[in-house]
N, C-alpha and C positions, 0 to 999 in steps of 0.2 A: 497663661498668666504672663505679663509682658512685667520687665524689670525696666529699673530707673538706669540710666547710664553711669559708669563708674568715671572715677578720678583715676587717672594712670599710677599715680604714684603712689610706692608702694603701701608711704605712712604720710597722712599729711598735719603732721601735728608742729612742725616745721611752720609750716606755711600760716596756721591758727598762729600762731605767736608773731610769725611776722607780720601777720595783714589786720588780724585783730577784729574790729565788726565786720568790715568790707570780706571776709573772710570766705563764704559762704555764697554772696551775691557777688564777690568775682567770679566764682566754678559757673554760678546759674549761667552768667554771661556769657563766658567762655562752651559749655555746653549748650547754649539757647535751652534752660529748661527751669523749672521751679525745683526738682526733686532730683538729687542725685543719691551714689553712694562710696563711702571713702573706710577709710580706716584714722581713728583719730587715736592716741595712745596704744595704738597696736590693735585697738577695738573696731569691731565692723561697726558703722553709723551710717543712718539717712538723714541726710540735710534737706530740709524744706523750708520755702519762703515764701509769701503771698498770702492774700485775704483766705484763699478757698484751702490752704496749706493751715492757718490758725484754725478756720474752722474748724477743719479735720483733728485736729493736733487738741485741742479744749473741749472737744465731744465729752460730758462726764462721764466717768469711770473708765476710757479708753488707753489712759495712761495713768503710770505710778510716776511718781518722784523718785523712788526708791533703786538707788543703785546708777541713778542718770545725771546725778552732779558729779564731779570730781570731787575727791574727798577734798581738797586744798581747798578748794571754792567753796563748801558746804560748811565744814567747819568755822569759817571766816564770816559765812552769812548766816544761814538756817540754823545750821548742827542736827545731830542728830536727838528726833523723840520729835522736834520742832513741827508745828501745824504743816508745813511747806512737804513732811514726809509722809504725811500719813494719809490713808486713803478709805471710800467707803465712808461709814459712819460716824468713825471717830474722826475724821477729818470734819468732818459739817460740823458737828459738836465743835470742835475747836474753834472752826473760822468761827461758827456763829458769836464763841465769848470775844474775838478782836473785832467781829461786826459789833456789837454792843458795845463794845468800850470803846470804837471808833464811829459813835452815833453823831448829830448834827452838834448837838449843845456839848460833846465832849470837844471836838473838833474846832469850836467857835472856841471851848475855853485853850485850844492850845495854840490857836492863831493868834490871840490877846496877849499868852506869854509872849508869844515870838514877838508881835509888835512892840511891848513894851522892851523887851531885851536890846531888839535892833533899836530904839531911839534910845536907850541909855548906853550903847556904843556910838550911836553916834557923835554923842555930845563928845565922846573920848579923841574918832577919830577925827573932830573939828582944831583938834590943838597939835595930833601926829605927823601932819604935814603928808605923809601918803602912807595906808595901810592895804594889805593883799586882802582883796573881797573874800574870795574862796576860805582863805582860812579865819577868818573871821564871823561868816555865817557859820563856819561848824561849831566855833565857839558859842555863839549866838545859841543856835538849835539844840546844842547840846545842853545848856541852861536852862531852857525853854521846855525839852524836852522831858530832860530829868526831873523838872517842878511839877510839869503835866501828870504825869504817869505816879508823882506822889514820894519818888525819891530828891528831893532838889539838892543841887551840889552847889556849892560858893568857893570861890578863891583858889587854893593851891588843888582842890578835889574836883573843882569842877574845870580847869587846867587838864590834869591827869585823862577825866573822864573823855574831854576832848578832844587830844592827841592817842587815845587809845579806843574811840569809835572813827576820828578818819584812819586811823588804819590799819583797821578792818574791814573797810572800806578801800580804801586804796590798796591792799595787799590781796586783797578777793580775786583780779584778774592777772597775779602777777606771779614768776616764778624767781627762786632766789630772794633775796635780801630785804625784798621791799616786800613781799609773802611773811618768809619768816618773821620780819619784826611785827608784821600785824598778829600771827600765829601769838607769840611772847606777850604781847599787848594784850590779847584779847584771854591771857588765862589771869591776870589781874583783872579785868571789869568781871569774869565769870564770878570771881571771892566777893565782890562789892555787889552783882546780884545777888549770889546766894545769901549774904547778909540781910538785904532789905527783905527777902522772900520770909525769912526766917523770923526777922523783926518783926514783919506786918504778920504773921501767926501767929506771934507771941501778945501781940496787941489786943485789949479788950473789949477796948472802946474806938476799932477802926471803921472808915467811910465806908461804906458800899459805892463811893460815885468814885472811888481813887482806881485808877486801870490797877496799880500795884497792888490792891488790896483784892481786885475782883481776880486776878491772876492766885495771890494765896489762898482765897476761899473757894476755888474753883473743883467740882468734881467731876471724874468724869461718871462712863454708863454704866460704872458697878459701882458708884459712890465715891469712891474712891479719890484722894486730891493728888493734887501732880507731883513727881519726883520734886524734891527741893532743885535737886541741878538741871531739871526738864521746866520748872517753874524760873529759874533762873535764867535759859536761854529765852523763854519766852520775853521775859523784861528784856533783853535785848534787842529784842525782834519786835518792841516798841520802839524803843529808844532809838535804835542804831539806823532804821530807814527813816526816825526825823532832823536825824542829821544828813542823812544823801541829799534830803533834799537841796543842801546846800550847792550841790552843785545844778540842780536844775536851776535853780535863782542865779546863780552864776551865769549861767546860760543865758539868761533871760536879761540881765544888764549887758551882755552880750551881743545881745538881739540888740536891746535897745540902740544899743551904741549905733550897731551898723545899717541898724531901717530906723531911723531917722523921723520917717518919716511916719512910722506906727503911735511916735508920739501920741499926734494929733485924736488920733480915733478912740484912744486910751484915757484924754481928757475929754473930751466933748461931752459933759454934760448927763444926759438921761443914756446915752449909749457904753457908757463907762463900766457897768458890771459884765455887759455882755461883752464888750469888746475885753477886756480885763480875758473873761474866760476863754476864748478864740484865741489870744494873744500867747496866754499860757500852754492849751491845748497844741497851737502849730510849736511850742517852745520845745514840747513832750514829745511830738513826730518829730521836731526836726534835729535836734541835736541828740546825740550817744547817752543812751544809759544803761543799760543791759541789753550786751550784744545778742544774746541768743539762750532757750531755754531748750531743756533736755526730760527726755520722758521715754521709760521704760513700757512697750506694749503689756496690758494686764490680759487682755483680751481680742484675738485674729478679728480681726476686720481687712476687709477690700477697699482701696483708694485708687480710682484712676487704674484700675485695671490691675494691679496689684496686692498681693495677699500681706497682710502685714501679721508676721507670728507673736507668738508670747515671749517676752524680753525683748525686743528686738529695739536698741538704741536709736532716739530719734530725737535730732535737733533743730526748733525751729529758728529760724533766723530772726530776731524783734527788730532790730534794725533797720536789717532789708524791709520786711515788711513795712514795716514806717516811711519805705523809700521806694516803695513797691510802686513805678508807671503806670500798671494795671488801676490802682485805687487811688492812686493824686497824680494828678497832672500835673507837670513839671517838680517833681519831685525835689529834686535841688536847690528850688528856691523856694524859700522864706516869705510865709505869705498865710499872716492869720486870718482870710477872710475866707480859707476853706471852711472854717468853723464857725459864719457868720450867722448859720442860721440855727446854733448849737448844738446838735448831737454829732456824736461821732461813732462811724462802726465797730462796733465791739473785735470785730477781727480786724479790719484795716490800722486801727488807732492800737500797740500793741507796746508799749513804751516799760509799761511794769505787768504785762502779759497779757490773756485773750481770756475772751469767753465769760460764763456765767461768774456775776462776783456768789454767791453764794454757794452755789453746789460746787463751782469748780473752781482750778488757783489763782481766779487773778485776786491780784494784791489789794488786799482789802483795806489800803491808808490810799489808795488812789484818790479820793473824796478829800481827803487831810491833805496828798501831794497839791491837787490845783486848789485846795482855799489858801496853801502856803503863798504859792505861787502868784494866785491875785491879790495879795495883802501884800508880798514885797513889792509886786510892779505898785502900788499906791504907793507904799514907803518910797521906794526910787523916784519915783517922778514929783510927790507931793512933801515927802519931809527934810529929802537933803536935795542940796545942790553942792556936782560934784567934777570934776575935772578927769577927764581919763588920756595920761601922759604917756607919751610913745611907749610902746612895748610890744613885745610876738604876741599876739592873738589868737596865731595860729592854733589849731585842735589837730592833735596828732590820733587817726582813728586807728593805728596799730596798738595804741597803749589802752588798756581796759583797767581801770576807768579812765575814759578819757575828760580832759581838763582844757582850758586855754593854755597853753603855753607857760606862760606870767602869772595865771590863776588869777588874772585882773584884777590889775592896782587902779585905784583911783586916787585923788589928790585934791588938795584944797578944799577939804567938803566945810559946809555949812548947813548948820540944821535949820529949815528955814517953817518949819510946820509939824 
């Protein structure tokens, strides 16, 4: 049985905090290899990166969740009891109720909110003279989001709700200060779930078509309805990934900014939904959003000449792979016509994870992420016109989640559609 080569050092958990996504596909580099092995938090780990590394890595039932996030990081996202833990049956059950509630005509109704929330800021930010994009979509999404799912916040609540989903969001890759206040932030939104969980129970005459309502009627496979506070992280775990999106649209006036030239393909006419998705799609490879995912072995299997045991910690690179030479050529640049003729490989394309959406984790608002996605690139090109004034642009890939720099201001906008 041949082993992957090691990292000399003795802990490299150092090195994760400084290098951040790149973390993982520098060692590959540095060792010429896809698979190595380190110790991260004192803990033995294999890192893997590439299409044939996803496959392996998203094979159903060949990994738990379970024990392979950091609690810091789990708590801030999943939590515990969350669909993202569970494995087996009760896991299919679960996704199958966020596949239903995330069907085409749910999805359509929460693209409508977003549209309409983003044109009634922007008539706001036609008078502010320059507002930060970034935080302004999460206010946006957060709005949007909350109305979707059947809880909707206004004014000083939905304020709150917005500063306390970016950051948990932003404190999910981070240690000290900017953690902890997400940690504090996020045991206020869990009272504001448990309430509506509670509420919509108490309710007589509630929808079957509200996510919030089909989350408190929900049973599982001995009848049974979900913990009030396992029913409560679940609304989050609606909520709180349609706010990330805000930073992929970030990204994506980002693009615009600097391919210029993407414009054109993005208006033209009868080519506009395809190019729209291509445009989103290379948006999801090319820029940062979850660096890397972790998975506990359930069951010994052999990869590549070696034996992989039971528990045995393994984390694949999403990143890398998104950047992986093997599956895109010229990997560095920015270039939506990989996606011209629209699919993309389930393990190559790996941005909110790999493999089967249904049996196995990838993230089942991926369908919600690019209809977001193509409905801001229309808003940006087609309802405002807008000015983007010096500033660092820069994307620092040590910092998870990474940002632009400035979180991109834009200036003098006009709503002109």
């Amino acid at each position: 049985m041949s082993s992957f080569r090691r990292v000399s050092a003795p802990d490299s958990s150092l090195g994760l905090l400084r290098e951040g996504y790149e973390f993982i596909s520098n060692r590959c580099r540095r060792l010429n290899t896809d698979a190595f092995r380190c110790r991260l938090m004192l803990s033995p780990a294999i890192c893997v990166r590439g299409r044939e590394a996803a496959e392996m890595f998203y094979t159903p039932g060949r990994f738990t969740r379970q024990g392979a996030v950091p609690a810091t990081a789990l708590t801030l996202l999943q939590d515990r009891g969350s669909v993202q833990t569970l494995d087996g049956d009760a896991h299919r059950r679960r996704k199958g109720l966020f596949l239903e509630i995330l069907s085409a005509e749910s999805v359509h109704n929460l693209v409508g909110r977003f549209e309409r929330e983003f044109r009634a800021a922007a008539e706001r930010w036609a008078t502010d003279g320059e507002v930060e994009l970034l935080g302004e979509l999460q206010g946006i999404l957060t709005r949007a989001g909350c109305a979707w799912v059947g809880a909707p916040v206004t004014g000083e609540a939905a304020e709150e709700r917005t500063r306390e989903f970016a950051a948990m969001i932003d404190g999910a890759g981070a240690v000290g200060p900017r953690h902890w206040r997400g940690q504090w932030l996020r045991q206020r939104t869990e009272r504001w779930a448990r309430d509506r969980i509670r509420a919509a129970r108490a309710e007589t005459n509630r929808s079957a078509d509200s996510p919030l309502t089909r989350l408190a009627a929900y049973r599982d496979a001995n009848g049974e309805p979900l913990d009030e506070a396992v029913a409560a992280v679940e609304l989050l775990n609606l909520t709180r990934p349609v706010v990330a999106v805000a930073r992929f649209i970030t990204f994506a006036a980002l693009a615009l900014h600097e391919h210029p030239d993407s414009r054109e393909s993005l208006t033209n006419g009868g080519a506009n939904d395809r190019a729209k998705q291509a445009f989103a799609q290379e948006v999801r490879r090319f820029y940062p959003f979850f660096p890397a995912v972790g998975g506990r072995v359930r069951e010994p299997f052999e990869w590549r000449g070696r034996r992989f045991e039971h528990d045995e910690w393994v984390l694949l690179d999403l990143y890398g792979t998104n950047h992986d030479a093997d599956a895109w050529g010229n990997p560095e640049t920015f270039r939506p016509d990989r996606f011209a003729g629209g699919g993309a490989c389930p393990h190559a394309l790996v941005p909110q994870g790999g493999g089967p959406q249904r049996e196995g984790h990838r993230c089942p608002g991926e369908d919600a992420t690019l209809a977001l996605l193509r409905s801001s690139l229309g808003l940006l090109l087609d309802a405002v016109r807008y000015e983007v004034p010096p500033q660092d642009l820069s994307v620092d890939l040590s910092r998870i989640p990474a940002e632009p720099a400035s979180r991109f201001r834009i200036s003098n906008v006009q709503v002109v559609g």
